[in-house]
C-alpha positions as CSV (number, residue, x, y, z in Angstrom):
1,X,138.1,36.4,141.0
2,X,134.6,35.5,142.5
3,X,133.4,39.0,142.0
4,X,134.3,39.1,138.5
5,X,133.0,35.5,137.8
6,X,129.6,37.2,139.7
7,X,129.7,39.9,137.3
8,X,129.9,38.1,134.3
9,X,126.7,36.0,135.6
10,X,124.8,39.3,136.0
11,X,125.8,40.3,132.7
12,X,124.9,36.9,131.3
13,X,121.2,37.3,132.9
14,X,120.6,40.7,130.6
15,X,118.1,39.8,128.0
16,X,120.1,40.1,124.8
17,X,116.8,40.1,122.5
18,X,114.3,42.7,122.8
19,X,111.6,44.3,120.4
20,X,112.5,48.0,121.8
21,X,115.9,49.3,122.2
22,X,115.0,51.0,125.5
23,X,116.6,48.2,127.5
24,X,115.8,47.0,130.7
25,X,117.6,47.1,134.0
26,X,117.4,45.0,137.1
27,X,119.8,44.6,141.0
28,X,122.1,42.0,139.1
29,X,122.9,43.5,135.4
30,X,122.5,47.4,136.9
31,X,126.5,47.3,138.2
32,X,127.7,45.4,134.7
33,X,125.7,47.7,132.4
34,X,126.1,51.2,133.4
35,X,128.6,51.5,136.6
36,X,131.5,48.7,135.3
37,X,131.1,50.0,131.2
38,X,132.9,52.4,129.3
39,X,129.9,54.2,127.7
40,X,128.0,56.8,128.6
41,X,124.1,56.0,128.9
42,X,120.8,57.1,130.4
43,X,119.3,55.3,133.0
44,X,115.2,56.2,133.6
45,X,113.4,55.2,136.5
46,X,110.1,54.8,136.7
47,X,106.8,52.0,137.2
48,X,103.9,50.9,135.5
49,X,101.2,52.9,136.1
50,X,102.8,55.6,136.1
51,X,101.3,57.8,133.7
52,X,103.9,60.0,133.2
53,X,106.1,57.8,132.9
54,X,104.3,55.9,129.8
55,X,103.5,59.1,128.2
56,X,107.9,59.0,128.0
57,X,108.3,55.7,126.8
58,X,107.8,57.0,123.3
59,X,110.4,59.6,123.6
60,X,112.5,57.5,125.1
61,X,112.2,55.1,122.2
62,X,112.9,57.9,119.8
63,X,116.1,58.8,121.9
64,X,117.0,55.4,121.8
65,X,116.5,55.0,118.2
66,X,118.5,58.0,117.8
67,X,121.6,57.5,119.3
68,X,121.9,53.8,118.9
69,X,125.2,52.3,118.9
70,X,126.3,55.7,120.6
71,X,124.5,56.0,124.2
72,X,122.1,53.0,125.5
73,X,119.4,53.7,127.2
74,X,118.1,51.7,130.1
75,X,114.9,51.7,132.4
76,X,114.6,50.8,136.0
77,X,111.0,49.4,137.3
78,X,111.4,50.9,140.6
79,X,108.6,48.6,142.1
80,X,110.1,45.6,141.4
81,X,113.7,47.1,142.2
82,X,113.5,49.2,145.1
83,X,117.3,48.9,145.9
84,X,118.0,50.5,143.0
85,X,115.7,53.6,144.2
86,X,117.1,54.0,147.5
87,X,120.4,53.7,145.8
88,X,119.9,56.5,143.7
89,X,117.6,58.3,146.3
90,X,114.7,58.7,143.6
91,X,112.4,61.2,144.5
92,X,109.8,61.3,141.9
93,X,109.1,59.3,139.1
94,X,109.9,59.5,136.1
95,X,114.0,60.4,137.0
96,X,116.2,60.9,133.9
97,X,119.7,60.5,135.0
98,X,123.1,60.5,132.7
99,X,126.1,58.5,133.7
100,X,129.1,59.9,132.2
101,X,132.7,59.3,132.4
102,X,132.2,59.4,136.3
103,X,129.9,57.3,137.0
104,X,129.5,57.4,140.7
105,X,128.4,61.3,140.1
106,X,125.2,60.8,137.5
107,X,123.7,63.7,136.8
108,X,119.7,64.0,136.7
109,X,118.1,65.8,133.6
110,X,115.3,68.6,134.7
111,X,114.7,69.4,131.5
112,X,110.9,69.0,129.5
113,X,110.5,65.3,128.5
114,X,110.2,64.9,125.1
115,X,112.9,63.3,122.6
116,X,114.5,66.7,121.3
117,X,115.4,68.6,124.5
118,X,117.0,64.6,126.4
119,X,118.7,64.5,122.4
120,X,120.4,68.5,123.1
121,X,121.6,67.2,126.9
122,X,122.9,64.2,126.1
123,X,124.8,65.8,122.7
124,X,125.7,68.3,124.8
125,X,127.3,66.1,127.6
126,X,129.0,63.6,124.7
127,X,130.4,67.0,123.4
128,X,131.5,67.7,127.2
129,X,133.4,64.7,127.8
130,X,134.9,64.5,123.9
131,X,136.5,67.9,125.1
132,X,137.8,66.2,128.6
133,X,139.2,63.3,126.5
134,X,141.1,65.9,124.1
135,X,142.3,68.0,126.8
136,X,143.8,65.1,128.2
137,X,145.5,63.5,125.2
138,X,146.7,67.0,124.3
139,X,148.5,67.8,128.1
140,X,150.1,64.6,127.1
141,X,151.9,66.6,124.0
142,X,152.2,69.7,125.8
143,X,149.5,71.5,124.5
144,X,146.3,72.5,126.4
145,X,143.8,73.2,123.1
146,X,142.9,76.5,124.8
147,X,141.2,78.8,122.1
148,X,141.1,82.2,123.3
149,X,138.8,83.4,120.3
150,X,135.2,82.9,120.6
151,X,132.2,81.6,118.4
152,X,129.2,82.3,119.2
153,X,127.5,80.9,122.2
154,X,124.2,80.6,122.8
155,X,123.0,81.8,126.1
156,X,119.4,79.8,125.8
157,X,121.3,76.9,125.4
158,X,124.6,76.8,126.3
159,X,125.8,75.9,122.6
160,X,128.5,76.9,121.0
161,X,128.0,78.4,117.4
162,X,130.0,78.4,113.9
163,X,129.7,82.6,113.6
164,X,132.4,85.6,113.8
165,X,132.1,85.3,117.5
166,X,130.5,87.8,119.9
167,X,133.3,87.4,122.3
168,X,132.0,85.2,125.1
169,X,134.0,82.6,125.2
170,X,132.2,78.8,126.6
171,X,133.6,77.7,129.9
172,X,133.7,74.2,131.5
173,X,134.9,71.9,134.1
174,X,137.8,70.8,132.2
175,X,139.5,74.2,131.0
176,X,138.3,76.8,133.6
177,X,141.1,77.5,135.4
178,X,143.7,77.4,132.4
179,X,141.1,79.4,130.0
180,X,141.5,82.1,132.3
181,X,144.5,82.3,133.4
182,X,145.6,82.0,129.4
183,X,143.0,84.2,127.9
184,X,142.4,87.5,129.8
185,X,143.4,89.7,132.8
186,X,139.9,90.8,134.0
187,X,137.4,88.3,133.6
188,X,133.1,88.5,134.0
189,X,131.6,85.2,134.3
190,X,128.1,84.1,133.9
191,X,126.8,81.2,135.9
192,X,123.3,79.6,133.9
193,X,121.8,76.6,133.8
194,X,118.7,75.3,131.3
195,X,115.9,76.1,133.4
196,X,116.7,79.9,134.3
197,X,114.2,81.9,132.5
198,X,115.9,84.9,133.6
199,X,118.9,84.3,132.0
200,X,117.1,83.7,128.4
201,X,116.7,87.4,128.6
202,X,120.7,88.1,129.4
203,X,121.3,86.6,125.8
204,X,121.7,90.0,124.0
205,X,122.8,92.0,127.0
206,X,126.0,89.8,127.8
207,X,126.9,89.0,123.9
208,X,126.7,93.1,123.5
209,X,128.6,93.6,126.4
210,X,131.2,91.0,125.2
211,X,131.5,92.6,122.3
212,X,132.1,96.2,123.2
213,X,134.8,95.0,125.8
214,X,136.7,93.3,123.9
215,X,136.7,96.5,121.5
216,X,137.7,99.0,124.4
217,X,139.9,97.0,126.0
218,X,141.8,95.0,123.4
219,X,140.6,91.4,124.8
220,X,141.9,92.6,128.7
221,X,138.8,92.1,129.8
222,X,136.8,88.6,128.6
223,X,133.2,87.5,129.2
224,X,132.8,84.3,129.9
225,X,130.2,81.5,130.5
226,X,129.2,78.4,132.0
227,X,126.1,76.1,131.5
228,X,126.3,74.7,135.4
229,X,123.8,71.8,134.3
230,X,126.8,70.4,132.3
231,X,129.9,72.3,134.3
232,X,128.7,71.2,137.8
233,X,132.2,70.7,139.2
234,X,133.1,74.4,139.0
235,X,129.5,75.5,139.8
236,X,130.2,73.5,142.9
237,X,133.5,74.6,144.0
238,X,132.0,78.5,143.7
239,X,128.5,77.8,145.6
240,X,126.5,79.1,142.9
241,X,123.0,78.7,144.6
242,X,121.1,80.9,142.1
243,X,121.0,82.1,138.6
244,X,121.7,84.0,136.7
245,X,125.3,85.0,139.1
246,X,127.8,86.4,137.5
247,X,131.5,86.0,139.6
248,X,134.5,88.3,138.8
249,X,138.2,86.8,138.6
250,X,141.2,88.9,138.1
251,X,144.3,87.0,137.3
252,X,143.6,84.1,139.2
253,X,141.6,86.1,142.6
254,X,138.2,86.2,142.7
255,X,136.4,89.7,143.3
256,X,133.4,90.1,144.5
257,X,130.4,89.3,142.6
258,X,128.8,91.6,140.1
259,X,125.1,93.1,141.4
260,X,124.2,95.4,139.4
261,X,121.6,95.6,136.4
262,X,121.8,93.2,133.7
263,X,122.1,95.4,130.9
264,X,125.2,95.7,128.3
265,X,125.5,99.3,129.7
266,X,126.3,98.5,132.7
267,X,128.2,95.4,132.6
268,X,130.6,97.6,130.5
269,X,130.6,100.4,132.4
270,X,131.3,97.9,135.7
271,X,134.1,96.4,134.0
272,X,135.6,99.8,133.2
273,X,135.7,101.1,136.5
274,X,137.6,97.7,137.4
275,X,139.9,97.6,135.2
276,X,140.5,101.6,135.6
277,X,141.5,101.1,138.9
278,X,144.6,98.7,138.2
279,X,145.1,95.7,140.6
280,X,147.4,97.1,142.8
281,X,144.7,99.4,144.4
282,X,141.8,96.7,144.7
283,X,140.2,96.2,147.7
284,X,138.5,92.3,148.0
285,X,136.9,90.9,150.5
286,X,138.2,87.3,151.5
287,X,135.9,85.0,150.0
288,X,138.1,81.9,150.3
289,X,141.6,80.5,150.7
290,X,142.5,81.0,147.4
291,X,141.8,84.8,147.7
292,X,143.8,85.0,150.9
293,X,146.7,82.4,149.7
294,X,147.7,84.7,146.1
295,X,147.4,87.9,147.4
296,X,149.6,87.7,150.3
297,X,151.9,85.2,148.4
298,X,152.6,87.0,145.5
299,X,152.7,90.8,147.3
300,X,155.3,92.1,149.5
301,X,152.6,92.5,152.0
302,X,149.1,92.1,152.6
303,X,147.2,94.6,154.6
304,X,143.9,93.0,156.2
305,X,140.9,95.3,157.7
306,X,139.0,93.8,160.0
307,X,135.5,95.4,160.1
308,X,133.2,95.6,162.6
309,X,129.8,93.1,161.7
310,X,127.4,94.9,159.5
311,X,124.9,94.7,162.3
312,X,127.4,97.2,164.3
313,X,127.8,99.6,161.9
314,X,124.8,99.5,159.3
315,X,125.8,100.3,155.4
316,X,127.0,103.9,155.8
317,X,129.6,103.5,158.0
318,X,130.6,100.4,156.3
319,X,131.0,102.0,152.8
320,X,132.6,105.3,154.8
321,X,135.3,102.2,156.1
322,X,135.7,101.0,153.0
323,X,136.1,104.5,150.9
324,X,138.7,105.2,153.2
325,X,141.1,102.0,153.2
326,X,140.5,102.5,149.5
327,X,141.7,105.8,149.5
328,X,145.0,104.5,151.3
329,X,145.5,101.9,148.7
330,X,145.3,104.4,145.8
331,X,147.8,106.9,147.7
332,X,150.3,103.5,148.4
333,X,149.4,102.2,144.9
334,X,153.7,102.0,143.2
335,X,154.0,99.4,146.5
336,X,153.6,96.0,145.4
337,X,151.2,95.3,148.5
338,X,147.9,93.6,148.3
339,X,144.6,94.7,150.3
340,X,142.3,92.6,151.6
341,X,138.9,93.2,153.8
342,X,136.3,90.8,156.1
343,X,134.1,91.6,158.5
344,X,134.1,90.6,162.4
345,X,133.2,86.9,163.0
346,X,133.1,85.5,158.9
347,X,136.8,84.4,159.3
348,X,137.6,83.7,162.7
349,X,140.7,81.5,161.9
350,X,142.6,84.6,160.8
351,X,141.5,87.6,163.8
352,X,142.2,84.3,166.1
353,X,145.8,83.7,163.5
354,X,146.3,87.7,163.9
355,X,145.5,87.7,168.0
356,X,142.3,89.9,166.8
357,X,139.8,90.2,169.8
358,X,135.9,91.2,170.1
359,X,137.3,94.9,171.3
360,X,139.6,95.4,168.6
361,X,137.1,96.1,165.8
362,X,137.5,97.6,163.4
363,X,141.3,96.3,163.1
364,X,144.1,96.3,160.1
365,X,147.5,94.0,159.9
366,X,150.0,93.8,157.2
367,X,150.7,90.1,156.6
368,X,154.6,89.3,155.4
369,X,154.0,86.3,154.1
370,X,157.8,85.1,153.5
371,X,158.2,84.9,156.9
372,X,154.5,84.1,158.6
373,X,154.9,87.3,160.4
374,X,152.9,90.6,161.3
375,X,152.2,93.8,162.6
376,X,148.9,95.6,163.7
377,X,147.9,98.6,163.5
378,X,148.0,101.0,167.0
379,X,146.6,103.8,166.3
380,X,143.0,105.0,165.5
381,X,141.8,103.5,162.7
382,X,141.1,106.8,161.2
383,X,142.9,108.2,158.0
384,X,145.8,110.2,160.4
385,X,146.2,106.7,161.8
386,X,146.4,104.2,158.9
387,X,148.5,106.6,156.8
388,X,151.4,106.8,159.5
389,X,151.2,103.1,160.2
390,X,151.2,102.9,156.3
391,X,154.3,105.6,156.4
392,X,156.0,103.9,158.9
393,X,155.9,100.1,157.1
394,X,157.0,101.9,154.3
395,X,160.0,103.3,156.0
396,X,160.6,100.4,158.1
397,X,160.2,102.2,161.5
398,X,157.2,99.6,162.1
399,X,157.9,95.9,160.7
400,X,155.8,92.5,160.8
401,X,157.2,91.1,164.0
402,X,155.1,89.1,165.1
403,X,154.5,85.1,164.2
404,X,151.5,84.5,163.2
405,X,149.5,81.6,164.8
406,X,150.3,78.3,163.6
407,X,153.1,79.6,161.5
408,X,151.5,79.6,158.2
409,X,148.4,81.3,157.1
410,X,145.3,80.4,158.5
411,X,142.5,78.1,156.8
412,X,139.8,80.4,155.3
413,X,135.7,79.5,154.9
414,X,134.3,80.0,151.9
415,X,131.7,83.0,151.8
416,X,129.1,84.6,149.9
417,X,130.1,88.4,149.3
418,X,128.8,91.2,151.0
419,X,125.9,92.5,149.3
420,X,125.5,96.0,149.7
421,X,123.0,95.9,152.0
422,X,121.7,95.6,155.5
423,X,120.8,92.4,157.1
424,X,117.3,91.1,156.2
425,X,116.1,90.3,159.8
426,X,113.5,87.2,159.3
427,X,109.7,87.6,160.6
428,X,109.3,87.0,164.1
429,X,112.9,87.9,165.1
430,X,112.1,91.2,166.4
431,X,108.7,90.0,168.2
């Protein structure tokens, strides 16, 4: 009761009457106005004498003006309310930041500060959570609103259009994992945010691409997209650090991420060589649980190479490796087995899970993962030796004996994919 009758004092202190409809925050009202409501607002903080700062106070009026009766927008005097600085950890001045339906997780805006481009995010966001709100009334009646036919989006912006559709389909927090499970086998997702000037130039490449694929392969294979200014929750959970990245996911597994040029060209002609090759005979590296959990879950078996560190073995050998395990998994391809690759030392919960030493590298086990168990691989790890060890699960003369550590499977570090390359030694190491 006292901290209710203390919030109803703070809200009771807000000036009610002001000649601006940029309203004014302080340490008492800041809780009852933006944390404890059920509106979405801006919040910018800034001081006087700060000339950026009053060069904004126009837009913000505008934006304001705008959207009143829709989203408020307050200012914080950072001077006269430090608290509220450290609170927020503001850094430079002025700081933009929206507070949506979550608001302990405000988002800043880094976008140019005028009226039009704060007016695009914060329609954008409203837009965002309008579809969360949806989504959640409609799981209520059993349906999901998951449209599997595209408009156009807008790459620049992130904006859906009113057109034919180019065949990228707009991805966000709320319907990620349900758009692509319902929508498409293959899938080729771009990762952009507002300020990537790269990705402006991506526009026609990816909306081509999108286009021809879903011609050739009769919507198997969907390109999607995700503005990770707006969709930072999935951004987050897949460590995007840089952009444009575009991540690969094939029926619920993610693949490792696409490299190559950013031309239409070759993003089809990548996507045809995966989806050529049929899941049963991929070879992915273990990025993270979930890679690990679903392909030895919903396989018979799961056969894991163990490579030695790319430092050991440089990037011929490695692709030689590699080449070869893949050769094994085309000639074993009508087994429902799944195959899996890391490299020595990036996932030491599972060598330690499959009794894997420093001496053992490189290394393979088949995983049964009804019953937790295993069995390695004893002979050279040459193409003789995997085949027979391959042969001989096949035919049951070798089965997965063994328990694995801890009785379940092992908990897995999320990873950036290999990149192709050698390691880029930093100056100085080698002094």
């Amino acid at each position: 009761m006292t901290c209710l009758l203390a919030a109803a004092l703070a809200c009771a202190l807000v000036l009610t009457v002001s000649t601006l409809n940029v309203l004014e925050l302080n340490s008492d009202n800041f809780n009852c106005k933006v944390i404890h409501s059920d509106s979405s607002c801006i919040v910018v903080f800034g001081k006087p004498g700060c000339e950026p700062c009053d060069k904004l106070s126009a837009e913000l009026e505008k934006v304001a003006t705008a959207l009143k009766g829709t989203v408020k927008v307050f200012a914080v005097d950072v001077d006269r309310y430090k608290s509220l600085g450290y609170r927020f950890d503001i850094q430079r001045l002025p700081t933009i930041k929206f507070f949506g339906s979550d608001k302990n997780m405000p988002e800043d805006y880094k976008g140019d500060l005028n009226s039009k481009d704060i007016l695009a995010m914060l329609l954008k966001k409203l837009q965002n959570e309008i579809n969360e709100k949806l989504y959640a009334m409609n799981l209520e009646t059993g349906q999901t609103g998951i449209q599997c036919e595209s408009s156009d989006v807008d790459v620049d912006s992130g904006e859906s259009g009113s057109g034919s559709g180019s065949g990228v389909l707009e991805l966000t927090d709320n319907l990620f994992d349900e758009t692509l499970k319902e929508c498409g086998d293959l899938w080729l997702v771009l990762f952009h945010n507002t300020p990537c000037e790269e990705c402006v130039g991506l526009k026609s490449h990816w909306e081509a691409a999108a286009a021809e694929l879903k011609e050739q392969t009769k919507v198997k294979v969907r390109l999607g997209i995700v503005d990770a200014s707006v969709s930072r929750k999935v951004a987050k959970r897949y460590h995007i650090r840089k952009y444009p990245t575009i991540k690969i996911f094939e029926k619920g597994s993610q693949l490792p991420d696409y490299n190559g040029r950013l031309t239409s060209s070759d993003i089809v002609a990548y996507a045809l060589v995966l989806i050529s090759k049929g899941t049963s005979t991929k070879l992915v590296e273990i990025l993270n649980e979930d890679i690990l959990k679903k392909t030895c879950e919903h396989n018979q078996l799961c056969l894991i190479t163990v490579l030695p560190h790319i430092t050991h073995t440089g990037v011929s050998q490695r692709n030689a490796d590699l080449d070869m395990i893949k050769t094994m998994a085309h000639k074993y391809e009508k087994e429902k087995w799944g195959w899996l690759w890391t490299e020595a030392g990036a996932q030491m919960n599972l060598e330690s899970a499959l009794d894997i030493g420093w001496f053992d590298y490189p290394a393979m086990a088949a995983i049964n993962a009804r019953n937790m168990k295993f069995a390695l691989l004893k002979a050279s790890f040459s193409k003789a030796g995997i085949d027979k060890f391959l042969s001989d699960l096949l035919k049951g003369e070798v089965v997965p004996t063994v328990e694995l550590q801890g009785g379940s499977l092992p908990t897995i570090r999320t990873i950036e994919a290999w990149d192709g390359q050698e390691i880029q030694w930093m100056d100085g190491w080698n002094d």
